[in-house]
C-alpha positions in Angstrom: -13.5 -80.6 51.6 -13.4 -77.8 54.1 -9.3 -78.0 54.1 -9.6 -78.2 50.3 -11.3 -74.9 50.3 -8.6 -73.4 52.9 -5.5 -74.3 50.5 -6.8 -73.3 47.7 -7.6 -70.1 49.0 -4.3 -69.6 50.5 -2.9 -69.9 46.9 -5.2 -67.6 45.5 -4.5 -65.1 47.7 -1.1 -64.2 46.8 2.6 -63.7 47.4 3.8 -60.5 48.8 7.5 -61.7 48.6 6.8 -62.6 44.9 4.7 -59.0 44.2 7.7 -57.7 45.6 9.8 -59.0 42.7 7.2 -58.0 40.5 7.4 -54.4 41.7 9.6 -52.8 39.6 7.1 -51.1 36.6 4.8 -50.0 39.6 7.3 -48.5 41.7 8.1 -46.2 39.1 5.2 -44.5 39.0 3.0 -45.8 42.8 6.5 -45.3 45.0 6.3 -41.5 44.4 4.4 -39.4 46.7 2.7 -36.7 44.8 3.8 -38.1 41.2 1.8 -37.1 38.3 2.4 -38.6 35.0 2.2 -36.1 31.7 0.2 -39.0 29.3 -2.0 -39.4 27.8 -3.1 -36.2 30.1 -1.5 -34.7 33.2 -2.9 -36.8 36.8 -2.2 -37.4 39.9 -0.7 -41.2 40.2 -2.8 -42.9 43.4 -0.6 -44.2 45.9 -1.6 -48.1 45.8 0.4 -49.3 48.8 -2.1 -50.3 52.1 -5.1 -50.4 49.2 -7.7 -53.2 49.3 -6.4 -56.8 48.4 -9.8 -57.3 46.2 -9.9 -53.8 44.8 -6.6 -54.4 43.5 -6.9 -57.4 41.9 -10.0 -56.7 40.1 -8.5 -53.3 39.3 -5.7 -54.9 37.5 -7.6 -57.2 35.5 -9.9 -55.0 34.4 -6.5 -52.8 33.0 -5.6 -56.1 31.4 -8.9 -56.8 30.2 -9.2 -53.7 28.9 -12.1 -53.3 30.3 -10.6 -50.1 32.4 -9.0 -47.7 30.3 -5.2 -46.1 31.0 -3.1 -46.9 28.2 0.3 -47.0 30.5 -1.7 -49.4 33.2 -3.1 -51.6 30.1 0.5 -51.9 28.6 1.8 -52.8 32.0 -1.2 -54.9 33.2 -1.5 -56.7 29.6 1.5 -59.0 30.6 0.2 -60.2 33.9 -0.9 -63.4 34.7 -3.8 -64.2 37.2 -1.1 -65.4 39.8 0.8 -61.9 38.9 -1.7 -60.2 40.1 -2.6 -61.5 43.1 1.0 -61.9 44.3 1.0 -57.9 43.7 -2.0 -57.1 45.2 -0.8 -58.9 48.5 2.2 -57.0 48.1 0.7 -53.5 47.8 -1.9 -54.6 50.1 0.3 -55.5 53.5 2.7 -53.6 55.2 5.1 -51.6 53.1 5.0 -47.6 52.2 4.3 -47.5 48.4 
């Protein structure tokens, strides 16, 4: 039961390599130091790379979900699967610079 647990959780914890494929629509925007996007108002975009594995995945569902509002993050979250987003939250949360 124990090892169960162990591979399952290994699989839910997500892909770097496959975030990195993923990476594209959030580069555009997270791989900019000191970007800030002009809609719906002008802000500062947060740099997301070295963030918190479980802040990032609930942070992405809740942009999906709607339940966190940013219409460019909902647009871009709305199309991501639960496996999506945990394969780019261990991407964003290891080792590289965006």
């Amino acid at each position: 039961m124990v090892s169960l647990f162990a591979a399952s959780s290994a699989v839910a914890a997500g892909d770097p390599e496959a975030g990195a494929q993923l990476n594209a629509q959030c580069q555009g925007c997270h791989g900019i130091i000191g970007f800030k996007a002009a809609y719906p108002t002008v802000y500062s975009v947060p740099k997301i790379g070295g963030q918190n594995y479980d802040y990032l995945v609930l942070a992405l569902k809740a942009y999906r979900d709607g339940e966190r509002t940013n219409e460019t993050m909902h647009a871009i979250a709305s199309n991501l699967s639960d496996q999506d987003i945990d394969d780019l939250a261990a991407y964003y949360s290891g080792d590289q610079k965006n």
